[in-house]
Backbone bond lengths (Angstrom), bond angles and torsions (degrees), N, CA, C in turn:
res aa  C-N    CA-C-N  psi(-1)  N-CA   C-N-CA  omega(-1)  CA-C   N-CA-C  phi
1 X - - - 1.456 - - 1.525 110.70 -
2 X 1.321 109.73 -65.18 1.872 94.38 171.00 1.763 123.00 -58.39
3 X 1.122 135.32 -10.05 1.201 131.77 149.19 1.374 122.04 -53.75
4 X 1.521 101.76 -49.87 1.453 92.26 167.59 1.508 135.60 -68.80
5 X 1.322 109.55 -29.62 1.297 123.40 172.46 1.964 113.63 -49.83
6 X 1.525 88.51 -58.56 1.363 100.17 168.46 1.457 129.96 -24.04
7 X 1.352 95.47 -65.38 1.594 121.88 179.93 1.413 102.47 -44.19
8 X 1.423 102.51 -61.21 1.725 102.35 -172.59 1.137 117.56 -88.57
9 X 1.633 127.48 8.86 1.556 116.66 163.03 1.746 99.93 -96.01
10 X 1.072 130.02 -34.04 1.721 126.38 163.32 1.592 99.44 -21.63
11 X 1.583 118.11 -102.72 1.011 108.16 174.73 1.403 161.94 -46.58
12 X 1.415 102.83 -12.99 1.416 123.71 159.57 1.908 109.59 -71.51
13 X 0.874 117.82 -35.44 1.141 122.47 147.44 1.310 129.05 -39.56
14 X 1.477 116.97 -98.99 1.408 115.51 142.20 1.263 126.84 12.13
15 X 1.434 120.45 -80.47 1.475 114.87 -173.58 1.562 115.17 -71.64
16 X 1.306 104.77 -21.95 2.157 107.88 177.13 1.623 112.81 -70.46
17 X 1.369 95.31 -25.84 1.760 99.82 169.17 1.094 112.23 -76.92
18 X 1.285 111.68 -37.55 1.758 109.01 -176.32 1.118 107.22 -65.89
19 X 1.854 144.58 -62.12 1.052 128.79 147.91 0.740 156.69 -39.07
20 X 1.404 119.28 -15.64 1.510 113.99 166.67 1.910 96.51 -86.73
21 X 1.227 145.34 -29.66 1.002 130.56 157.91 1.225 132.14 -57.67
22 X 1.348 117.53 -23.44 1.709 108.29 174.66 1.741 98.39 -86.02
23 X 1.379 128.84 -27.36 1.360 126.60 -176.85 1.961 94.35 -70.26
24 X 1.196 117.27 -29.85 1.539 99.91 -171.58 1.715 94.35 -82.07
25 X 1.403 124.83 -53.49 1.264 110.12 -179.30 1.853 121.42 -60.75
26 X 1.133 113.46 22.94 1.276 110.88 -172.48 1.799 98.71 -133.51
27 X 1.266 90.47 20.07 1.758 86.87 169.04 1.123 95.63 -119.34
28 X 1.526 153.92 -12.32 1.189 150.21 125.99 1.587 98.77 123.84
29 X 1.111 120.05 -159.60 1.710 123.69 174.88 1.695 95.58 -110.52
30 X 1.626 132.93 93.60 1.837 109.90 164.11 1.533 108.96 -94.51
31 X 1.112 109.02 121.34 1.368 136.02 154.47 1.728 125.89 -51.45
32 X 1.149 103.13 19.36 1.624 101.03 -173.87 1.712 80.65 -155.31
33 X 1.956 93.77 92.62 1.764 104.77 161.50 0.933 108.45 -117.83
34 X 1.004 124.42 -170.20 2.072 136.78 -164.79 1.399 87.55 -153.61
35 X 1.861 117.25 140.69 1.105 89.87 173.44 1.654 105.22 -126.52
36 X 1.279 117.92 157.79 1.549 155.70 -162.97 1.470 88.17 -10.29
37 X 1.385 120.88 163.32 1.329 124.35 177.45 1.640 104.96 -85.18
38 X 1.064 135.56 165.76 1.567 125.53 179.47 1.350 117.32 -95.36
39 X 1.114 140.71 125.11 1.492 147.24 -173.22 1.731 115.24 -31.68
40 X 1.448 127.13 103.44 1.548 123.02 -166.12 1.341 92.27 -132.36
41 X 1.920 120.00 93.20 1.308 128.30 177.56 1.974 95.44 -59.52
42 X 1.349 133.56 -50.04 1.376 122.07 -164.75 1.297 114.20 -88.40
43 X 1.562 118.90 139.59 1.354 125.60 -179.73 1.287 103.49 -47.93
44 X 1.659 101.87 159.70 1.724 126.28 172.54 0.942 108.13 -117.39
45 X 1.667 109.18 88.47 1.612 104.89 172.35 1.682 130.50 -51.13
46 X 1.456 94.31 -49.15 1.659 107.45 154.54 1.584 109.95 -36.33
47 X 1.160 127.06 -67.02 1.761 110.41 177.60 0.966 112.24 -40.05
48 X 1.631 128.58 -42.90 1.540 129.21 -139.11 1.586 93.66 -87.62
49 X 1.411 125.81 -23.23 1.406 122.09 -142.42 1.929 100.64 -122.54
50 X 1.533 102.88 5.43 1.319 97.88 -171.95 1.793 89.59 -103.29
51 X 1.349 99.68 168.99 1.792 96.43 167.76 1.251 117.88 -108.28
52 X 1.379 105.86 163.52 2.007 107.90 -177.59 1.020 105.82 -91.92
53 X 1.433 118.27 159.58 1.717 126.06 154.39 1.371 95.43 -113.36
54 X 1.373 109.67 -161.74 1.684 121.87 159.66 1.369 145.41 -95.81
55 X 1.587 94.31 19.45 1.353 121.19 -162.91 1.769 95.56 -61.58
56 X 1.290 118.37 144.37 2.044 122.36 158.14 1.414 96.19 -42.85
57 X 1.712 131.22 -72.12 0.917 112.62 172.53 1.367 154.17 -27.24
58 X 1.473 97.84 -26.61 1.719 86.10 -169.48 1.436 98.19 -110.64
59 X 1.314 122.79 -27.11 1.595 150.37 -170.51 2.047 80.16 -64.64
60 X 1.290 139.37 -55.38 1.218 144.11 -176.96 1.429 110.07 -42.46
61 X 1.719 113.87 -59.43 1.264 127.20 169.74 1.255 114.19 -46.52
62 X 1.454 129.41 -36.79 1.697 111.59 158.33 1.080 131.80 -28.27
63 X 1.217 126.69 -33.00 1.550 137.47 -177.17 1.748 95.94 -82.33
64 X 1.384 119.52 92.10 1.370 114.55 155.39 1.484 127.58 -72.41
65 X 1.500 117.48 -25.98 1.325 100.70 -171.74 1.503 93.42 -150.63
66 X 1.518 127.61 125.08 1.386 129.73 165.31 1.907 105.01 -128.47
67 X 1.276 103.61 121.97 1.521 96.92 173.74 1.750 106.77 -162.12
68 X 1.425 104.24 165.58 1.267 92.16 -173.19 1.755 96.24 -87.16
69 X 1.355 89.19 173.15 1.657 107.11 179.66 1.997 101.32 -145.67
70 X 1.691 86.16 121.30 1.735 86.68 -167.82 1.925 81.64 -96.02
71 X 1.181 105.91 152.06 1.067 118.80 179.38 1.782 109.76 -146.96
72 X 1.902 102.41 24.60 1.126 113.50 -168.85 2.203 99.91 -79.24
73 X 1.221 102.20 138.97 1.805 107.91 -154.02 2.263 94.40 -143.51
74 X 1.361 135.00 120.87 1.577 149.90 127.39 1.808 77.74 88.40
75 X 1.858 111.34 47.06 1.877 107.96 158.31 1.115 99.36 96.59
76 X 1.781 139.12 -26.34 1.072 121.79 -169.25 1.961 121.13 -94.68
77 X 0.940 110.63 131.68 1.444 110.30 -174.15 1.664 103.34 -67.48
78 X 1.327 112.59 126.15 1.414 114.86 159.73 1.752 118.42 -138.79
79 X 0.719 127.44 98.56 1.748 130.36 179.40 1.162 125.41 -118.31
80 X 1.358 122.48 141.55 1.515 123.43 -160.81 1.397 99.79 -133.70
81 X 1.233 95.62 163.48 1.687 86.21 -172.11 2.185 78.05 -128.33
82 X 1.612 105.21 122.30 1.533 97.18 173.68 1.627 105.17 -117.82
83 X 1.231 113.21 -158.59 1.537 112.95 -158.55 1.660 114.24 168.36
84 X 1.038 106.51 124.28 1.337 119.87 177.28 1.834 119.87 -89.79
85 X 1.792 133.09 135.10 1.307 95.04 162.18 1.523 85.62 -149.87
86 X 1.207 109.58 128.20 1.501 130.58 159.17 1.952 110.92 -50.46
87 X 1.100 98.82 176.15 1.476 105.17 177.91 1.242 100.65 -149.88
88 X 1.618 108.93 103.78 1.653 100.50 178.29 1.183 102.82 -115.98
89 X 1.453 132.58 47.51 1.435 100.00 164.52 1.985 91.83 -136.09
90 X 0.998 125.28 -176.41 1.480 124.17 -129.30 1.833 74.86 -110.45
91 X 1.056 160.66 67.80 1.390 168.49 89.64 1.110 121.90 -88.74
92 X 1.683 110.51 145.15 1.464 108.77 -177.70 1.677 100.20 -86.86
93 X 1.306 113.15 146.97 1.130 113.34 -153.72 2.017 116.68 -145.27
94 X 1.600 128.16 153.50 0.855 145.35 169.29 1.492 120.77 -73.88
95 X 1.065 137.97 146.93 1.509 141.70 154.41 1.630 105.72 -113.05
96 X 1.324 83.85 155.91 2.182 99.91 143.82 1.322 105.52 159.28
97 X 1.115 84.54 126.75 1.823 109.50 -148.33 2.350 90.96 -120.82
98 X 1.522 107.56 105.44 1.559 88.49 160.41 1.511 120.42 -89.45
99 X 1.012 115.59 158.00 1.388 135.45 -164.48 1.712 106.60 -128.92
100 X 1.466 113.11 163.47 1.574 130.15 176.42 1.329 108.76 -143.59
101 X 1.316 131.84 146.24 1.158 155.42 164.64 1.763 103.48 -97.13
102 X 1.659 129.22 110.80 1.118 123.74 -165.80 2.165 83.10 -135.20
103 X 1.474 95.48 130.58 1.324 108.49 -174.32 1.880 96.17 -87.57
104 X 1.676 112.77 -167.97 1.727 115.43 -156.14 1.906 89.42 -72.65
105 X 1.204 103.34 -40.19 1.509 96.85 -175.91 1.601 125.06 -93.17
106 X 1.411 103.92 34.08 1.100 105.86 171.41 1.270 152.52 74.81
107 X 1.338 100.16 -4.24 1.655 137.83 168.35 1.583 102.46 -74.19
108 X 1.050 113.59 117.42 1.926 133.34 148.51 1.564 110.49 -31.47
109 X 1.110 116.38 96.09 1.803 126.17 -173.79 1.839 100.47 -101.20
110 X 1.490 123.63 -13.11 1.392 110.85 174.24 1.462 101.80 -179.38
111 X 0.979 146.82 171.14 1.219 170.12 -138.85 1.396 137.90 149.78
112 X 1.563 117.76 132.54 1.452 115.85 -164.16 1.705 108.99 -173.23
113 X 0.927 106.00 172.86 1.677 104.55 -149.68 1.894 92.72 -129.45
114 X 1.244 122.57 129.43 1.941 136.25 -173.52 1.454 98.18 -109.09
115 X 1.408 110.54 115.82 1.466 106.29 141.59 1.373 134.61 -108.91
116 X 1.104 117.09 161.53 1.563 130.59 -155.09 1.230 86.84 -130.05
117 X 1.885 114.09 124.90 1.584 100.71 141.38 1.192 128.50 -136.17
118 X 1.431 127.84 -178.33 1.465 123.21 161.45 1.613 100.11 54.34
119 X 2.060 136.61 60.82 0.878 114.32 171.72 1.696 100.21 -108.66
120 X 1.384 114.99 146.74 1.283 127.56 -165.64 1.643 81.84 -76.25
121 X 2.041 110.07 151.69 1.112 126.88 150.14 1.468 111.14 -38.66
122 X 1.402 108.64 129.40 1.910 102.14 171.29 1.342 99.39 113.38
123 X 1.645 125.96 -70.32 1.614 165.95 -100.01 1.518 77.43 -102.88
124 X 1.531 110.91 119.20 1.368 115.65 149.78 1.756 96.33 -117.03
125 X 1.587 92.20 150.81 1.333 119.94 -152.63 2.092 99.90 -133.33
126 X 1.497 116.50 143.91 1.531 96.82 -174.24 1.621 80.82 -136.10
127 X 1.755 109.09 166.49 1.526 96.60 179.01 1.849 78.98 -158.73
128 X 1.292 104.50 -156.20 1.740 121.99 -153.14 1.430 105.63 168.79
129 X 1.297 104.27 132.71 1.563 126.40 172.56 1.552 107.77 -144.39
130 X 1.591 102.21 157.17 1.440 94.76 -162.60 1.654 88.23 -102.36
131 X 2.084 113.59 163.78 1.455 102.07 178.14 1.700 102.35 -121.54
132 X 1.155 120.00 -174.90 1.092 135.50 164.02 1.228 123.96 -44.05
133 X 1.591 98.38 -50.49 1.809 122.83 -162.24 1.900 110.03 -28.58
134 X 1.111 91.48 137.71 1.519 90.53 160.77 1.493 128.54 -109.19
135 X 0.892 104.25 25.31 2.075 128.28 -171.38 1.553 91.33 173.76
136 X 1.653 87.33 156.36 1.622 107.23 163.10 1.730 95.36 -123.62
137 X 0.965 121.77 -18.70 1.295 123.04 162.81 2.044 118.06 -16.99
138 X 0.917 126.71 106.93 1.558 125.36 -169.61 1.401 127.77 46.36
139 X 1.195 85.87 26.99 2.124 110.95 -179.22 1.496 102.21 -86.85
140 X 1.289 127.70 110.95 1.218 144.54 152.51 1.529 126.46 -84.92
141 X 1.634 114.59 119.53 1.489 101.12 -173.42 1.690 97.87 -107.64
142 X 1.538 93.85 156.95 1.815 118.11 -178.52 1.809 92.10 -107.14
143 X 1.457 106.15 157.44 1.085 121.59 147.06 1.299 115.10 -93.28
144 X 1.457 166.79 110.55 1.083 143.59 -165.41 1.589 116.27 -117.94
145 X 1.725 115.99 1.36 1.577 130.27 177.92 1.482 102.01 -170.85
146 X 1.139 95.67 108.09 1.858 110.28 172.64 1.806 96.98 -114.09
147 X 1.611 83.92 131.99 1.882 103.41 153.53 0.915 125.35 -171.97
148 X 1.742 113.65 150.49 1.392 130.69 -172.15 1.518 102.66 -105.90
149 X 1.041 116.94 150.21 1.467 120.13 172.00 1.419 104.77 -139.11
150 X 1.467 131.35 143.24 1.668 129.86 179.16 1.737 107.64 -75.80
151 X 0.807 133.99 149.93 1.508 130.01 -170.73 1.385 96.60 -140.03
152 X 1.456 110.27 158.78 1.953 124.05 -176.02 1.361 101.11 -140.91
């Protein structure tokens, strides 16, 4: 019985690598990132008090806070990448914003794509995913595709 098991976890294997490698080579290299908003522990009343349109621009500014968080603890690597995003414009609304992890020399160290849903007008919302990374050490993150969509 574990021989057999064997057999069929090999290839089950196998094919999850293959997909997740043709899904990473199929997000391509984009050259047009923005990068992460900068960490602002005190409210912005100014955000709170200006109004939205639907501009990329301002719909971008939803994202108040993206940064990594090492939570690596006794040798073992653990890092999260968390993130804050307000909803300022007067629909309840969707995100999904992709992002990059770019190390000191400039090489792409991880990449991965956040969704947001159902956030009420007003409604800031915070979330966390864990990454690959093996250091955050001179790890710079990109936004590289932000969007809002109105939802019902």
């Amino acid at each position: 019985m574990t021989n057999h098991r064997r057999f069929i976890t090999a290839p089950l294997v196998a094919a999850t690598a293959a997909v997740a490698l043709a899904l990473t080579a199929a997000c391509g290299t984009d050259n047009s990132t923005t990068p992460a908003p900068a960490d602002k522990s005190a409210p912005e009343k100014a955000q709170q008090d200006k109004k939205a349109d639907s501009s990329p621009e301002n719909e971008r500014a939803d994202l108040t806070r993206f940064r990594l968080d090492d939570r690596s603890q006794a040798g073992f690597t653990n890092i999260w990448v968390v993130w804050t995003v307000k909803n300022t414009s007067g629909k309840k609304s969707n995100y999904h914003f992709d992002w990059e992890a770019v190390d000191s020399n400039g090489t792409r160290v991880a990449n991965s794509t956040e969704f947001v849903t159902d956030v009420q007008p007003g409604q800031t919302t915070t979330g966390e995913s864990p990454t690959t990374l093996h250091s955050a050490q001179g790890v710079k993150l990109n936004i590289t595709n932000f969007d809002r969509t109105a939802t019902y």
